[in-house]
Every structure is written in C-alpha cells, then in structure tokens.
ROMARZA-201526 format. One record per residue (C-alpha): residue number from 1; x, y, z. Coordinates in steps of 0.02 Angstrom, whole numbers, plus 50000, padded with zeros to 5 digits. Each point is the difference from the previous one (the first is absolute). Layout:
BEGIN
<bafi i="NUM" u="X" v="Y" w="Z"/>
...
This chain:
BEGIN
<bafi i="1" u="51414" v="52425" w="49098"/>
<bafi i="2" u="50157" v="49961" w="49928"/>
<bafi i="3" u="50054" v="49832" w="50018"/>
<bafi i="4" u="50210" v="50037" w="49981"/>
<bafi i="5" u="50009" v="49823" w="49965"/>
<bafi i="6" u="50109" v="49906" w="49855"/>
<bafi i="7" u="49904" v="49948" w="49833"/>
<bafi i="8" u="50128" v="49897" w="49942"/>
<bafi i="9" u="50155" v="49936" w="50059"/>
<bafi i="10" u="50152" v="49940" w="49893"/>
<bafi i="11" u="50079" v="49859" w="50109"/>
<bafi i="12" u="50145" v="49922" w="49913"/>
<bafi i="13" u="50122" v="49904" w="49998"/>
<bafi i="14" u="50148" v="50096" w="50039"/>
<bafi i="15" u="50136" v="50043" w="49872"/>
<bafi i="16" u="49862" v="50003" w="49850"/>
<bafi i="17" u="49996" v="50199" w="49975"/>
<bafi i="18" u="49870" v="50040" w="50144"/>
<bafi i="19" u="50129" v="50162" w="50044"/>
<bafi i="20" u="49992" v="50056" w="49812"/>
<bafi i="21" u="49791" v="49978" w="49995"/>
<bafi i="22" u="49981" v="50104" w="50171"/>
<bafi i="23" u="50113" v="50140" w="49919"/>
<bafi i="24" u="49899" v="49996" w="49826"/>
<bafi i="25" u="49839" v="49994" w="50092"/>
<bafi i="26" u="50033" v="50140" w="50086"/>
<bafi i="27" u="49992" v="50118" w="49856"/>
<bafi i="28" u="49805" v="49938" w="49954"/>
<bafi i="29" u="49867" v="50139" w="50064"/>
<bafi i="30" u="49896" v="49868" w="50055"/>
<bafi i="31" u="50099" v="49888" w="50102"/>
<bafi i="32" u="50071" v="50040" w="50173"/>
<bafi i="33" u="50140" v="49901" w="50059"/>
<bafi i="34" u="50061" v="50050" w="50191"/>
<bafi i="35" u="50197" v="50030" w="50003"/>
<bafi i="36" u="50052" v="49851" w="50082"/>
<bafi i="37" u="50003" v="49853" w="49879"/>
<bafi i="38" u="49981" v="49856" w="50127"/>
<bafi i="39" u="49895" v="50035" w="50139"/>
<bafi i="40" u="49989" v="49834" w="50047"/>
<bafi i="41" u="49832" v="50015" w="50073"/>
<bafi i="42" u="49896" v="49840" w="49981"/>
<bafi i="43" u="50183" v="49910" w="50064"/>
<bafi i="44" u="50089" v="50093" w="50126"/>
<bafi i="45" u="49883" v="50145" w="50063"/>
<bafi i="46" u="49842" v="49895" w="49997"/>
<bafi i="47" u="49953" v="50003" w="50189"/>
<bafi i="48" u="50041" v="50202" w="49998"/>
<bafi i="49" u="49822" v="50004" w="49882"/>
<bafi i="50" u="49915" v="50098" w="49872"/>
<bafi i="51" u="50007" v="50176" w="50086"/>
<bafi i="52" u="50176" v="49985" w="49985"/>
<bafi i="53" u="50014" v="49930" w="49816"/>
<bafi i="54" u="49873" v="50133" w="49944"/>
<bafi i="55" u="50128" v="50144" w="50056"/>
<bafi i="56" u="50107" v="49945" w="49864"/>
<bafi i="57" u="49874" v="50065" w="49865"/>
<bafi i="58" u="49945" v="50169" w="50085"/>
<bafi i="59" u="50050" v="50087" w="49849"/>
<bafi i="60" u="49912" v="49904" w="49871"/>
<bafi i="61" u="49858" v="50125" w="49914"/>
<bafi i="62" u="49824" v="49938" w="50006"/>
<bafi i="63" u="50003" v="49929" w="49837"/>
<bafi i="64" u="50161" v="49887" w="49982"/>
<bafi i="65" u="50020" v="49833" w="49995"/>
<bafi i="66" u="50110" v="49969" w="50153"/>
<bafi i="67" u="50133" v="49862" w="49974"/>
<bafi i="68" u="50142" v="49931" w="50089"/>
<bafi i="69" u="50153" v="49883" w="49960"/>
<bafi i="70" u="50065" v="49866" w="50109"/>
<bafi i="71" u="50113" v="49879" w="49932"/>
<bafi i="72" u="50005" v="49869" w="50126"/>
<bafi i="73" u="49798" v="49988" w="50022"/>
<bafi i="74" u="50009" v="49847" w="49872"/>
<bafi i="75" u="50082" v="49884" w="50090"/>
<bafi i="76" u="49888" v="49965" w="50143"/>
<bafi i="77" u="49832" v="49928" w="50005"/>
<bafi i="78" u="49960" v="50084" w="50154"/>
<bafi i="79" u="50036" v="50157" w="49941"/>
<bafi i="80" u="49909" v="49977" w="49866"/>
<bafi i="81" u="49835" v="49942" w="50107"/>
<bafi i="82" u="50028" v="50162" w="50087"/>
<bafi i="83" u="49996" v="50095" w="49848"/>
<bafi i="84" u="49841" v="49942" w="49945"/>
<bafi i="85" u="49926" v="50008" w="50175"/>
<bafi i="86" u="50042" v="50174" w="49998"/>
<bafi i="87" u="49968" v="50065" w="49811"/>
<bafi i="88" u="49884" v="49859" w="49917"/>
<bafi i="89" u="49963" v="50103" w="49847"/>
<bafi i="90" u="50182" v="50053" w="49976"/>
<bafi i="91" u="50102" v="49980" w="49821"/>
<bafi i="92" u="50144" v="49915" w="50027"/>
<bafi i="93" u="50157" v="49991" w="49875"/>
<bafi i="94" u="50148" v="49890" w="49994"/>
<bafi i="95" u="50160" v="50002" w="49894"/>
<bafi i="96" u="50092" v="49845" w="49946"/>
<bafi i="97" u="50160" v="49984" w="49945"/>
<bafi i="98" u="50114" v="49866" w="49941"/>
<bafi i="99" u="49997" v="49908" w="50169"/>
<bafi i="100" u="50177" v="49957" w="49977"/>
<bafi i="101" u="50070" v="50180" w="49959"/>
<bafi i="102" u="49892" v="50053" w="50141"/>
<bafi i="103" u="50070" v="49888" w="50127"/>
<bafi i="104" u="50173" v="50065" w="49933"/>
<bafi i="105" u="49972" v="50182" w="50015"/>
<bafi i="106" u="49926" v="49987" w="50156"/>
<bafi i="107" u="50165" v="49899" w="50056"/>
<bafi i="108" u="50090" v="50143" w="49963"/>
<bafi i="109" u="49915" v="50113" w="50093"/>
<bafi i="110" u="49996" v="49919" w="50168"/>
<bafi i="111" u="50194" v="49958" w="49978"/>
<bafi i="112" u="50047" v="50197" w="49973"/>
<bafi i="113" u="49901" v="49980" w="50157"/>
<bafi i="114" u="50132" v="49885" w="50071"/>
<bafi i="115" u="49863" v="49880" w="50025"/>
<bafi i="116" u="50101" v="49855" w="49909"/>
<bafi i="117" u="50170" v="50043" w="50008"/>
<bafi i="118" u="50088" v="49911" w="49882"/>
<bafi i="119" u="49897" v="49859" w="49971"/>
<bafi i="120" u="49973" v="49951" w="49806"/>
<bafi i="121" u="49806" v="50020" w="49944"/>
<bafi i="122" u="49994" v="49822" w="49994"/>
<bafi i="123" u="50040" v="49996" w="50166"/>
<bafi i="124" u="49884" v="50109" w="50074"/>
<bafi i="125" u="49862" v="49932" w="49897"/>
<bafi i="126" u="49983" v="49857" w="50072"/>
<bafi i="127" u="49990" v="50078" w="50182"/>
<bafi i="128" u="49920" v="50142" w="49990"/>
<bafi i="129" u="49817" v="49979" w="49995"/>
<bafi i="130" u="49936" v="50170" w="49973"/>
<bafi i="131" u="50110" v="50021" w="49842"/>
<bafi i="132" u="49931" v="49849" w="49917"/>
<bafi i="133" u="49808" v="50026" w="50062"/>
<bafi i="134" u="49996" v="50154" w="49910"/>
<bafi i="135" u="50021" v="49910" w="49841"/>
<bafi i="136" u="49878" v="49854" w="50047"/>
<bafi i="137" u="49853" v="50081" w="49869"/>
<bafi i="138" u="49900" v="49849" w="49992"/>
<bafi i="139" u="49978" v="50012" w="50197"/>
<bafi i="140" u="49971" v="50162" w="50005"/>
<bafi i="141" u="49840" v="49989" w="49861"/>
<bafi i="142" u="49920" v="49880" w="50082"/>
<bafi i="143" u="49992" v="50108" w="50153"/>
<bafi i="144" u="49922" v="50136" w="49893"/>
<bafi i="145" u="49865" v="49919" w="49919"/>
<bafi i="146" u="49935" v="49907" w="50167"/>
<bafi i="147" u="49990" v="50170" w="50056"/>
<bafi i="148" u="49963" v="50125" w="49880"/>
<bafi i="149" u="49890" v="50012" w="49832"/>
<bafi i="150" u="50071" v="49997" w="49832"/>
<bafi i="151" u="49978" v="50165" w="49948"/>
<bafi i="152" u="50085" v="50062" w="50136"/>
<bafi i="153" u="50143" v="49953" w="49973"/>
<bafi i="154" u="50131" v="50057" w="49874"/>
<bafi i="155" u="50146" v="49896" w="49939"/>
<bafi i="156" u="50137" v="50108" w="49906"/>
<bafi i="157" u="50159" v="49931" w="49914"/>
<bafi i="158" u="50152" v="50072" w="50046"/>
<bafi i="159" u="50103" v="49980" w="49831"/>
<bafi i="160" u="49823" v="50104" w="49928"/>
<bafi i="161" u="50013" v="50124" w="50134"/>
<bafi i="162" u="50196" v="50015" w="49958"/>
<bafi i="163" u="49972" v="50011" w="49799"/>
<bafi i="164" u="49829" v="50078" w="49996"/>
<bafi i="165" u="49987" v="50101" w="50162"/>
<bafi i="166" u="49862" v="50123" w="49943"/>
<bafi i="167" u="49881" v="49852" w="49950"/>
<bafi i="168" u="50035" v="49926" w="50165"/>
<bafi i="169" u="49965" v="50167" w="50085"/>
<bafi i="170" u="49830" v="50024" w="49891"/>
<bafi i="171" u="49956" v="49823" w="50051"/>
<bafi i="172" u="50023" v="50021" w="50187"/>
<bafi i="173" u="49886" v="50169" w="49962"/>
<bafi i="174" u="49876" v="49929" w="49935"/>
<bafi i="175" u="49983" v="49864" w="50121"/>
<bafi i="176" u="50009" v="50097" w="50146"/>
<bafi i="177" u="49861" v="50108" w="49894"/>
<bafi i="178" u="50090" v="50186" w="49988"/>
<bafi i="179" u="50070" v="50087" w="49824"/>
<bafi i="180" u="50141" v="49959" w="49934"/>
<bafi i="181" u="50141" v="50122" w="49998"/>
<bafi i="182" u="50134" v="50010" w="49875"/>
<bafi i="183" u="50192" v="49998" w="50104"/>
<bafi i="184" u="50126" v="50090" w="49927"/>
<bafi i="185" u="50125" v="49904" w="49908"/>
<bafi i="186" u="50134" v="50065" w="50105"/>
<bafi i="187" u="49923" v="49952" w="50164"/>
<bafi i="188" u="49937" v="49837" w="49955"/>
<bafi i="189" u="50145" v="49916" w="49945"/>
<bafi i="190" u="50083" v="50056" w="50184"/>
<bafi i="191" u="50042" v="49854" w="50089"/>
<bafi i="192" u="49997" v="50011" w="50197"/>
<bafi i="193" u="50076" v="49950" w="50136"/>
<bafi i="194" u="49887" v="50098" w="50146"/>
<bafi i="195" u="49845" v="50070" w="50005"/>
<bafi i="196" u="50069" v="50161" w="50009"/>
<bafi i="197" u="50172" v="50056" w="49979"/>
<bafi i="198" u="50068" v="50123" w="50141"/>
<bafi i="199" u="50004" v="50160" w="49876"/>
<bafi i="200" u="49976" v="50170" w="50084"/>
<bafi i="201" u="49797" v="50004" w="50005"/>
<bafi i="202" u="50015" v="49801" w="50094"/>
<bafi i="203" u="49979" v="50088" w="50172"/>
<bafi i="204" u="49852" v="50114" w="49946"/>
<bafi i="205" u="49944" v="49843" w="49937"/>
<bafi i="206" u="50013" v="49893" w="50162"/>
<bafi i="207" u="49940" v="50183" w="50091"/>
<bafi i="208" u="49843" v="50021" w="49903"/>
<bafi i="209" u="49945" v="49818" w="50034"/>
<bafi i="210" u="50048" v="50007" w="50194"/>
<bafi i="211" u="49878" v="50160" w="50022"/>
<bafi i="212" u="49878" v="49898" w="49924"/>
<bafi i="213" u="50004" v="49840" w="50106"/>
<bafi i="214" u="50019" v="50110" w="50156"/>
<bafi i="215" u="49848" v="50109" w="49938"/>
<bafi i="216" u="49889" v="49815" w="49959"/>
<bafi i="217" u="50022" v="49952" w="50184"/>
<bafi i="218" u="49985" v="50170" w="50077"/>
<bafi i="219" u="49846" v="50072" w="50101"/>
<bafi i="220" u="49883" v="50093" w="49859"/>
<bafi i="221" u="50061" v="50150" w="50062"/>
<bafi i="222" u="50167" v="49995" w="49932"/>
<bafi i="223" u="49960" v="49958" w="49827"/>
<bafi i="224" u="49916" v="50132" w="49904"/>
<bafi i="225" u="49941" v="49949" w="49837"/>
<bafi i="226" u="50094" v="50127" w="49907"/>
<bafi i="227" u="50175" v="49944" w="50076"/>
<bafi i="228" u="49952" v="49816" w="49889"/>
<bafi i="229" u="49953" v="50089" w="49884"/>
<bafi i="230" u="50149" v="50075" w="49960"/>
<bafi i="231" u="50102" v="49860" w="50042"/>
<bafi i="232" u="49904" v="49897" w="49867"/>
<bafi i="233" u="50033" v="50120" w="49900"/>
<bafi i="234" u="50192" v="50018" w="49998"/>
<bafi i="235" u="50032" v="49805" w="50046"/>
<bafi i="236" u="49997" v="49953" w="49817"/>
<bafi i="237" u="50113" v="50142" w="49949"/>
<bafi i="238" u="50121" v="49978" w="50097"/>
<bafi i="239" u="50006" v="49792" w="49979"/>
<bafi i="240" u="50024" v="50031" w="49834"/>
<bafi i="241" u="50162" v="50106" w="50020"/>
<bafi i="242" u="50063" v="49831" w="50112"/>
<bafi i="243" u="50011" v="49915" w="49844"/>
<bafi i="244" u="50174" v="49946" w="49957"/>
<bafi i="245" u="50067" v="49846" w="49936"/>
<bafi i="246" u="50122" v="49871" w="50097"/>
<bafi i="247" u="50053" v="49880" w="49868"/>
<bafi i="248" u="50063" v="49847" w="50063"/>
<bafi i="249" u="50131" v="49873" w="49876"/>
<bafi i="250" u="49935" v="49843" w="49964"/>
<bafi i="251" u="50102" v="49823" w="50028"/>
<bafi i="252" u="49995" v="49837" w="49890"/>
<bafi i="253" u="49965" v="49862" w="50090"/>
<bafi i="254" u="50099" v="49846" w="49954"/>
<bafi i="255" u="49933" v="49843" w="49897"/>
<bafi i="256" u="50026" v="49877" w="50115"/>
<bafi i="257" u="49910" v="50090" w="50171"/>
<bafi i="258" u="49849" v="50044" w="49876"/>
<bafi i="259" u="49986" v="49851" w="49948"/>
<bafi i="260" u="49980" v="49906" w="50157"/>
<bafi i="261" u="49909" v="50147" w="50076"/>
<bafi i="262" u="49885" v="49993" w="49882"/>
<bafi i="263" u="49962" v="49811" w="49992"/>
<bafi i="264" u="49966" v="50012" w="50196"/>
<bafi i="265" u="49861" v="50149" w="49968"/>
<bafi i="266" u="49932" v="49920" w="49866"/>
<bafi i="267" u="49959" v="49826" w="50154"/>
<bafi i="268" u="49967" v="50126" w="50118"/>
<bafi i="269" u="49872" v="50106" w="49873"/>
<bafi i="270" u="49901" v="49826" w="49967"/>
C-alpha cells in the first residue's frame, strides 16, 4: 500500500530561498512536491491528522520521493517533536543564511504587510520575537540533534545555494537519495516571490489538485483508478507551464542597524 507520506521535509528558516528550492524541485522526475508550499501541517493542522495531510500528496506516482516545504517548522521544538513522532525516518533539510540579512529581508516582508508600519528595523527587532527567533541557529541545532540522527539532517549554505545553485540542488538529491537533474540555466537563476505565479494554467493548476483531494477522501466508488491516473499524468505538465519569475529588488541595510543587530544574534546564537 502506498504510504502518501513525506520522505523529507525542507523546514527553514524563512527568507533563505525555500520558494526558489520548491520551484527547482519541481522540475526533478523523482521528487513530488504538492502545490501548496506551506502546509503547515505538523503546526497548525496537527489535530485535523494524517488522513488529511496525506490528501496533499494524492498525486505523487508510486515511486517518488514525496517532500514538502515549511518554512516556519524550525522554530519550534514542539513542532519539531511532532515531526519526528510522525515521520522518524524522514530527511530533513535546512537553509541558513546570513542571520542578519535574513532578519532584514524578512523585516521587509512583514512591513509591505503593514505589520510594522513605520517602525525602523532596529525598532522592530527588538520587539518582535518571531523575527529574531528565526535567526537564533544555535537554538534551533540543538533542537535537531536531541531529536534526530546526523545523517538525517542536511545543512545547506545559502551564499552556496545563491553562487552554486546546481551543486546545492545535486546535494539535496543525493541526500534525499533520487538522480540528479540538470535545471536549465534560464530557470534556475529565476528568483521567486510565490510558489506559483497566477499565469493562465494557475487555475488548472489549483483544479487538478482539488479533484485530487476531493477524490483521496471520497467513497471508493468515486475514484476510478484511471481518473489518477491521468491526473498524475498531466499534474507535472502543467506545473511546469506555472513557472514564471517574480523578481523582487533588494535593499542595503545600513552600518549602524547591522552592526548592533548583529552583535545581539551573535549573544543570542551562544
């Protein structure tokens, strides 16, 4: 029986390229990533359990290596415990970036968001827990290796995956133990800001994967095999026409705020 469970799980931290990995991941045969980048499972929808988790890989073939990509899974122990409740045996890879350019970034996001309005970086630093706990590495290791082995786990750099992206992508292959697939140049040096940009084949998209999930908890009846069939079929097709860039500008951060930003991670990370 097929188990329509994750093999691995890339979990972080936010702002460290998890939205460009999910779209490059994508295009390997032997890797099946579901649609929706954060599914927030093991988190939010933990009490709604596995029947409903497993819906969101109905179209993975027999074969793949199912994955999924949650940003925020890092940063909390007991997320993490309920992770490897769950999936003991599961690969798990984490990207980290220049703690203080990743606090930044992330800043920037949640204040398009009108989260901040126009308080400084600085500023919201210093109040704002879940910005700087998403930088706090040190904390976040030592959760990992209380509760999962070594080779399980997968560290990549985020200035590698930024200069050398198709060693990075070989890497996270061969960890996760499927071939390695040459990206074309053009679509790997895409940067994104979404999963999947609303082009015209982003509603068959979202369509395609709806069927499914409604199929996964329907009576046997309504779900021939040959209706998944062709479903799996098509799914990867069409994902791949859903693959256009949204390049976002980057902003300097000034001397002074990285400076004392990054003398407060640097207590906080021992």
């Amino acid at each position: 029986m097929k188990n329509n469970l994750p093999n691995f799980l890339i979990i972080g931290p936010p702002r460290t390229g998890t939205t460009w990995l999910h779209n490059m991941l994508c295009t390997f045969p032997g890797i099946y990533l579901p649609h929706e980048k954060q599914i927030h499972f093991f988190d939010e929808n933990f009490d709604k359990g596995l029947s409903w988790y497993r819906s969101f890989f109905k179209l993975a073939n027999v074969n793949d290596c199912i994955g999924e990509i949650t940003p925020d899974y890092i940063g909390n122990k007991n997320v993490l415990k309920n992770i490897k409740e769950t999936l003991p045996s599961l690969k798990i890879v984490i990207i980290y970036r220049d703690p203080v350019e990743r606090a930044y970034s992330h800043y920037r996001v949640r204040k398009r968001a009108k989260f901040y309005g126009d308080k400084s970086f600085s500023d919201v630093f210093e109040e704002d827990d879940y910005l700087m706990n998403n930088s706090l590495y040190g904390l976040h290791a030592s959760h990992l290796v209380e509760l999962f082995p070594s080779e399980n786990l997968l560290i990549i750099d985020h200035d590698s995956l930024s200069k050398h992206p198709q060693l990075a992508l070989d890497e996270i292959a061969l960890f996760i133990g499927v071939s390695a697939c040459t990206v074309n140049d053009d679509h790997l040096l895409k940067r994104y800001s979404k999963s999947l940009s609303e082009s015209r084949w982003f509603l068959l998209d979202r369509a395609i994967v709806s069927v499914a999930r409604f199929l996964s908890s329907s009576v046997s009846f309504f779900r021939p095999p040959i209706v998944l069939y062709f479903l799996r079929k098509y799914y990867r097709k069409i994902r791949s026409l859903n693959s256009t860039p949204n390049i976002e500008t980057d902003c300097s951060i000034s001397s002074i705020s990285k400076n004392k930003i990054d003398n407060d991670l640097i207590k906080f990370n021992q």
